[in-house]
N, C-alpha and C positions, 0 to 999 in steps of 0.2 A: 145579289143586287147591291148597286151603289159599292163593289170590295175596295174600291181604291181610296174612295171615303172613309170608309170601316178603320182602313189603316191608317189614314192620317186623323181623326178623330179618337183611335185608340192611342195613338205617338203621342197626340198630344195631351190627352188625361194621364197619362204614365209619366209630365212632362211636372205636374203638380206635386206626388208628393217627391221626387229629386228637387225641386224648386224652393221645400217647405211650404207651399201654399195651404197645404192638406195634412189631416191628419186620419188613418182611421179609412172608413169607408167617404168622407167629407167631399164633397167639391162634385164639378161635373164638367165638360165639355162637348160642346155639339159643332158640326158643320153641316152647313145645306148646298145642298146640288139644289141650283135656280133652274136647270131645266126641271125636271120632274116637278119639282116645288115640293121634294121628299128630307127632309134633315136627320139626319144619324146622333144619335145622341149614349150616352154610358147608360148601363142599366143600374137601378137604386138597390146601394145597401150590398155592391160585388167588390168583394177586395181586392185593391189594386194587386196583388198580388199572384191572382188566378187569373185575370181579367186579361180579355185575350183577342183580337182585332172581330171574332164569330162573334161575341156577346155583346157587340155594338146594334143598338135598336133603332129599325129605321122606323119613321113617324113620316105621317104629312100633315100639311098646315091647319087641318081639321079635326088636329089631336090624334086622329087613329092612328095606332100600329100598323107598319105594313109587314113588317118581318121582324124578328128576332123571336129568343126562347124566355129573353127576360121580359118583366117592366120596365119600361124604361123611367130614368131618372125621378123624383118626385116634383124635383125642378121644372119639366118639360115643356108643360102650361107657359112658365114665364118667356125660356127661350123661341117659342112659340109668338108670342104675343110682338115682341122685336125683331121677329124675321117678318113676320106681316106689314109689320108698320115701316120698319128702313129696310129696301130690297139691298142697298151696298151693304148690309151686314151678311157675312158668308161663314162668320164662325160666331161662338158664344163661349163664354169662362164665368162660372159663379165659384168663388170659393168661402173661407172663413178664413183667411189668412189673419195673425195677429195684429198688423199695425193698420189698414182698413179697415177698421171698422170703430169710428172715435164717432158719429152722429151728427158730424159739420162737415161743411167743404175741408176739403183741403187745396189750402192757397196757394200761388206759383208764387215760389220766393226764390227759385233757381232755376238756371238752364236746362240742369235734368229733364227737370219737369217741362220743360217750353219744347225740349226737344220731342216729347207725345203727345202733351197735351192743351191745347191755344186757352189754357186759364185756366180758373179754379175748376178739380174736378169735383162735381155737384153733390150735395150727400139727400134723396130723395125721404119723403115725409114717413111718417107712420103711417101703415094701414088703419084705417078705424075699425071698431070692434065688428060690424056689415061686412066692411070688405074682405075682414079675418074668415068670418064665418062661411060667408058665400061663397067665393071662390080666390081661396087664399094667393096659389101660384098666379093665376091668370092676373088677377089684382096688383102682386105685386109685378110684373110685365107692364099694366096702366098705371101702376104711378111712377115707373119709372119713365116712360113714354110723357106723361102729366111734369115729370121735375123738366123734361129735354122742350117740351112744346112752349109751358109754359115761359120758360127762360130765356126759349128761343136760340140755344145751344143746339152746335152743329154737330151730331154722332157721330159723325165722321174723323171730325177736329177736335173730338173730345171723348175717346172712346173707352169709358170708365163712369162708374157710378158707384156709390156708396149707397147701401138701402140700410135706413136706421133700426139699429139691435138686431143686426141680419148678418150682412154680409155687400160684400162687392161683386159688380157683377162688370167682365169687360169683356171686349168684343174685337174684330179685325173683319180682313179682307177672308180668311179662311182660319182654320182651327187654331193651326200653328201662330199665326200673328194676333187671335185671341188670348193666347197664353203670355206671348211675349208681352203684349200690353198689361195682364193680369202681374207677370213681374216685376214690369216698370210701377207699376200703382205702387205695388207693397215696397217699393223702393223709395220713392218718393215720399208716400207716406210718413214712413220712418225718418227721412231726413225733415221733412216741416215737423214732425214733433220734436226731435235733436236740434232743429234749429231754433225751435220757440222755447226749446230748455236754455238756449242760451243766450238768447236775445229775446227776451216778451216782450219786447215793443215792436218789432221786428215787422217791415210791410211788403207788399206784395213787392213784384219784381217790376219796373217801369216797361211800359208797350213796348219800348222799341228795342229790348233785348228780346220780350215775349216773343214776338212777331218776330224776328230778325231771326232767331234761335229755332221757329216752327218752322217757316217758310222756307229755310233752307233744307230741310228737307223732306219738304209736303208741300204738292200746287205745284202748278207746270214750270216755274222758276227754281223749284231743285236742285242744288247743287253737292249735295252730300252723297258720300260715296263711289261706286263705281260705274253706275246706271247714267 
């Protein structure tokens, strides 16, 4: 079921520790087939090292397992919770990368950054001690859906979030473009704290580089690349 998912869901968790994202058993990636409404996800606690396109878990959006021989992820709840709520998210990335995870936005103070993401990428609240208990992954899925509603933040035009003394969790059109985004974060990342080592006064980046630097290429005025 879903093999050609299998493989690009497997490609792209194999994609994490070559990237650094990951260390150890750490991180996850999932993609969903929107017909079925079934998402393939890594199984929890398999070292990348044996991990092998068969041991990819398919789920549907009601939590249950439909196939595989593992559990799948411990995460699954969360990526669950954001394929519900935004149908254009087709892939999912949580890792622990190093320079993600500081418990603030991280500002657009350069092009890099405008060229994925239309602003600051959000760093969502702490779970309360209820939401820990009660149903921790799914929870954290609703507060990160709560920092995006709230804010009024476009998932699409912002596809990244920090969740505080956690981890990062980012997203795309499918697996592969979840990961890519998951790199561009930890990139950017490291360059707004490199850059506030050298400048602490140092302000965001004005609209019309912001804007000029995304929309070139994202939105039907596109002109970046070969497309």
């Amino acid at each position: 079921m879903l093999e050609e998912l299998k493989k690009q869901v497997y490609e792209a968790n194999m994609e994490l520790p070559r990237r650094g994202l990951i260390t150890y058993t750490w991180g996850n990636v999932s993609g969903i087939d929107r017909k079925t409404g079934y998402f393939v996800i890594k199984p929890s606690g398999v070292d990348y090292d044996v991990l092998t396109p068969d041991d990819m878990v398919v789920m549907d959006l009601e939590g249950n397992k439909i196939e595989g021989k593992y559990k799948p992820s411990s995460d699954t709840a969360t990526h669950l919770e954001l394929y519900k709520k935004y149908p254009d998210i087709g892939g999912i990335v949580h890792t622990h990368s190093p320079w993600a995870q500081a418990g603030r936005d991280i500002p657009l103070y350069g092009t890099t950054h405008a060229d994925y993401f239309l602003g600051s990428i959000p760093c969502a609240r702490n779970l309360t001690t209820e939401e820990i208990n009660e149903a921790y992954e799914k929870n954290t899925g609703l507060v990160i859906i709560e920092t995006f509603e709230n804010r009024k933040i476009n998932p699409v035009y912002t596809p990244a979030v920090l969740c505080q003394n956690h981890g990062p969790f980012a997203w795309g059109k499918d697996a592969a473009e979840a990961v890519h985004n998951a790199v561009v974060l930890e990139e950017v990342a490291k360059m707004a704290r490199l850059t506030e080592s050298v400048n602490p006064d140092v302000k965001p980046a004005p609209d019309n580089i912001k804007e000029k630097h995304f929309y070139r290429k994202h939105g039907a005025n596109a002109y970046y690349g070969q497309n």
